[in-house]
matplotlib code that plots the C-alpha trace (Angstrom):
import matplotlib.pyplot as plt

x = [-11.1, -9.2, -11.0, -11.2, -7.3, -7.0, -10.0, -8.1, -4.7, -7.2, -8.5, -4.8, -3.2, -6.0, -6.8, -2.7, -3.2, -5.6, -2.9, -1.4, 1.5, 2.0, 5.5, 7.3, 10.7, 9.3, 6.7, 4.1, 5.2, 2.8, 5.1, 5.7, 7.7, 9.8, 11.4, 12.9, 8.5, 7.4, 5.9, 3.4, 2.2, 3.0, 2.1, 4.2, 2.2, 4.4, 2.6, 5.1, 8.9, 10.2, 7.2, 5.7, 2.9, 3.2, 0.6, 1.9, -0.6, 2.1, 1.5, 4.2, 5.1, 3.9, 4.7, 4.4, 4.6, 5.5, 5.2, 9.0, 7.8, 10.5, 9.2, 9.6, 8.8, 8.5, 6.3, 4.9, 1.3, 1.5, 0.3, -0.2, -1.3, 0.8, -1.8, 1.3, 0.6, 3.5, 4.8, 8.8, 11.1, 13.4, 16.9, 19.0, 17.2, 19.0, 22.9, 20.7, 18.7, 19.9, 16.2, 14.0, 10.7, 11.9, 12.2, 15.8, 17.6, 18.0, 14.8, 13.2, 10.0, 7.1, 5.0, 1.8, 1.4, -1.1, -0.2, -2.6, -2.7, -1.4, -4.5, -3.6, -3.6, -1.1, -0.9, 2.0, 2.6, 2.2, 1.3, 4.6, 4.4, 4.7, 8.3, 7.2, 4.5, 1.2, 1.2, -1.0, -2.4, -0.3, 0.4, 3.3, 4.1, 7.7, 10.1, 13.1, 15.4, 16.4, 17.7, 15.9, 18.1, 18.0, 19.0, 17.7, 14.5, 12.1, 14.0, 15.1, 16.1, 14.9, 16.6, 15.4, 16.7, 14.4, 12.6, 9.2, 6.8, 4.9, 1.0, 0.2, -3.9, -3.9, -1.5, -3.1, 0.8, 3.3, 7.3, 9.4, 11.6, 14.3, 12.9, 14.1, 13.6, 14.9, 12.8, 13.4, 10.6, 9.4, 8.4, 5.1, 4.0]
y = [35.6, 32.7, 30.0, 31.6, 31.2, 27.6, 26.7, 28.1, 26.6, 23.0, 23.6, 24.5, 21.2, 19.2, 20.4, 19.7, 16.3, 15.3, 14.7, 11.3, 10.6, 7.5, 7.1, 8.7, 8.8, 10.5, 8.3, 9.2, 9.6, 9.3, 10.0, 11.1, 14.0, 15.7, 19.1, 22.4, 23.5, 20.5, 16.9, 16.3, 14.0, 14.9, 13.8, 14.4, 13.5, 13.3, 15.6, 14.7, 14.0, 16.6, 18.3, 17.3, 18.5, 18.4, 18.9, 19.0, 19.0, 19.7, 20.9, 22.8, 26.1, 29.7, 33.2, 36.5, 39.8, 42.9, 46.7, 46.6, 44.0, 41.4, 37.7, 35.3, 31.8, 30.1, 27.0, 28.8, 28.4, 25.1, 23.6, 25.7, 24.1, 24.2, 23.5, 24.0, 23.1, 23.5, 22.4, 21.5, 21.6, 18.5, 19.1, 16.2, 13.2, 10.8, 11.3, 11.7, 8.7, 5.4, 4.3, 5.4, 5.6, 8.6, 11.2, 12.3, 15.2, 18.9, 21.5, 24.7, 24.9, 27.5, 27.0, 28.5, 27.8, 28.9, 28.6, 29.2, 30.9, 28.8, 26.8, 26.6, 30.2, 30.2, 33.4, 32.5, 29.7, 31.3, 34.6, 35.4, 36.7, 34.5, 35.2, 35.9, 37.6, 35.4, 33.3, 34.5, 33.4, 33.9, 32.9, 32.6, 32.5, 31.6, 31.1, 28.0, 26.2, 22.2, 19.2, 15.7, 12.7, 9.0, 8.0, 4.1, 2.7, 4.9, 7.1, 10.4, 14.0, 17.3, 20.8, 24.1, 27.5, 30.3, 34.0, 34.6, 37.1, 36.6, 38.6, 38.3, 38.5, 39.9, 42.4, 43.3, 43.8, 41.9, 41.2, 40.0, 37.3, 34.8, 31.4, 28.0, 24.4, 20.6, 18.1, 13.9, 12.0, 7.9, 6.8, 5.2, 4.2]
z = [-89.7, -88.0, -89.7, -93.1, -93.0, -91.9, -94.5, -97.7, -95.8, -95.9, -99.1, -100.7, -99.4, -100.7, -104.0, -104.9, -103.5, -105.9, -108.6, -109.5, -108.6, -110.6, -112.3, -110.2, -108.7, -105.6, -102.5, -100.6, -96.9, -94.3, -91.0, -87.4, -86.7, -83.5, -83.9, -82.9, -83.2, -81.1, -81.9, -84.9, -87.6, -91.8, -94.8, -97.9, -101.6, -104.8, -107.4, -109.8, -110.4, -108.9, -106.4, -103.4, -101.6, -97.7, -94.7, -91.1, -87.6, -84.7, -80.9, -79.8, -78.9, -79.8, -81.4, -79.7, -81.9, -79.5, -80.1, -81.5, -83.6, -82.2, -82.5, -79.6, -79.7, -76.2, -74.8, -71.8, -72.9, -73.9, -76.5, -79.7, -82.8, -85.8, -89.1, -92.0, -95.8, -98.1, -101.8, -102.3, -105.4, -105.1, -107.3, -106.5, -106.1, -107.5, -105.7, -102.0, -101.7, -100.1, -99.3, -102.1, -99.8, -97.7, -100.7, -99.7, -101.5, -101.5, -101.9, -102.7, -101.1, -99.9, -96.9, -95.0, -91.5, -88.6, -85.1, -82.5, -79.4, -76.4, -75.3, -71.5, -70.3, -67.8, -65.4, -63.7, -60.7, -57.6, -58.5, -59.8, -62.9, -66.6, -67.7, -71.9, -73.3, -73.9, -77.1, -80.0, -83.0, -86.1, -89.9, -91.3, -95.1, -95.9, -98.9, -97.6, -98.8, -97.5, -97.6, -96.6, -95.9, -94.9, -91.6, -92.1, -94.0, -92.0, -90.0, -91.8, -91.1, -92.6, -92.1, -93.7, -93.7, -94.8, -94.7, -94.4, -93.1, -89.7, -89.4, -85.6, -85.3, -81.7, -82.5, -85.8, -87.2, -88.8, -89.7, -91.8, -90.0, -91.0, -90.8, -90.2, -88.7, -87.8, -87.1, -86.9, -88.5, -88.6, -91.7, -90.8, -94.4]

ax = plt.figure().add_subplot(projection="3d")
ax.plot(x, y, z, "-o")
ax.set_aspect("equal")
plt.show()
């Protein structure tokens, strides 16, 4: 079941990037990224003027679902891996961008992202018991709304606020949650 979710998350993000994005006021952005999630690589593809395709691959930390079905998010099983495929609106391109490579301005966007269970186990350090619940695998589907801006030629910012809905696979449940994220990334080409 696992894989059949990050196969259609694949096969989503490449079948939008097959479009041309020729004559465009938008770049492709190949880039390297730090965030509130952890640290990961990103590629953002311009499908047109206006709409970007984006795939992420981050290790970081994990989601845990409980019986109340309260979320945490904590790196005690570190790393999980973060496979994310999204598509963005852009609104105001032309007052945001200084640098015209970094596709700065404000967004409406969707995104689908798996996060996999923590993939050292930890059981505690010397026998005392882990402090958060064990880290599972998840998918999250979220609606967001952002802004992307410049800091210099390479370096820019992004910042999204959002809701979405969380299925945890272990728990066999799900919630909806409010959603959100910050992350630093280096332009690499």
């Amino acid at each position: 079941m696992k894989l059949k979710f990050l196969f259609i998350l694949v096969g989503i993000s490449f079948s939008l990037q097959t479009k041309s994005y020729s004559q465009t006021l938008l770049s492709p952005v190949a880039k390297i990224e730090v965030g509130v999630h952890g640290l990961g690589i990103g590629y953002e593809l311009p499908l047109n003027n206006a709409w970007v395709s984006e795939f992420n691959l981050h290790a970081g930390g994990g989601f845990n679902l409980n019986t109340s079905n309260e979320v945490s998010f904590h790196y005690q099983e570190f790393p999980s891996i973060h496979l994310a495929t999204g598509i963005r609106r852009y609104y105001n391109l032309n007052r945001a961008r200084n640098f015209s490579a970094n596709n700065a301005g404000n967004f409406f966007g969707a995104q689908l992202k798996y996060v996999s269970s923590g993939l050292i186990q930890r059981s505690g350090d010397f026998d005392i018991a882990p402090s958060h619940p064990a880290i599972n695998d998840v998918v999250i589907a979220e609606i967001h709304w952002g802004i992307q801006r410049n800091l210099s030629e390479r370096l820019f910012y992004t910042v999204k606020i959002g809701v979405g809905y969380l299925n945890d696979f272990h728990a066999g449940s799900g919630t909806i949650l409010p959603t959100g994220g910050a992350k630093l990334a280096y332009r690499i080409w």
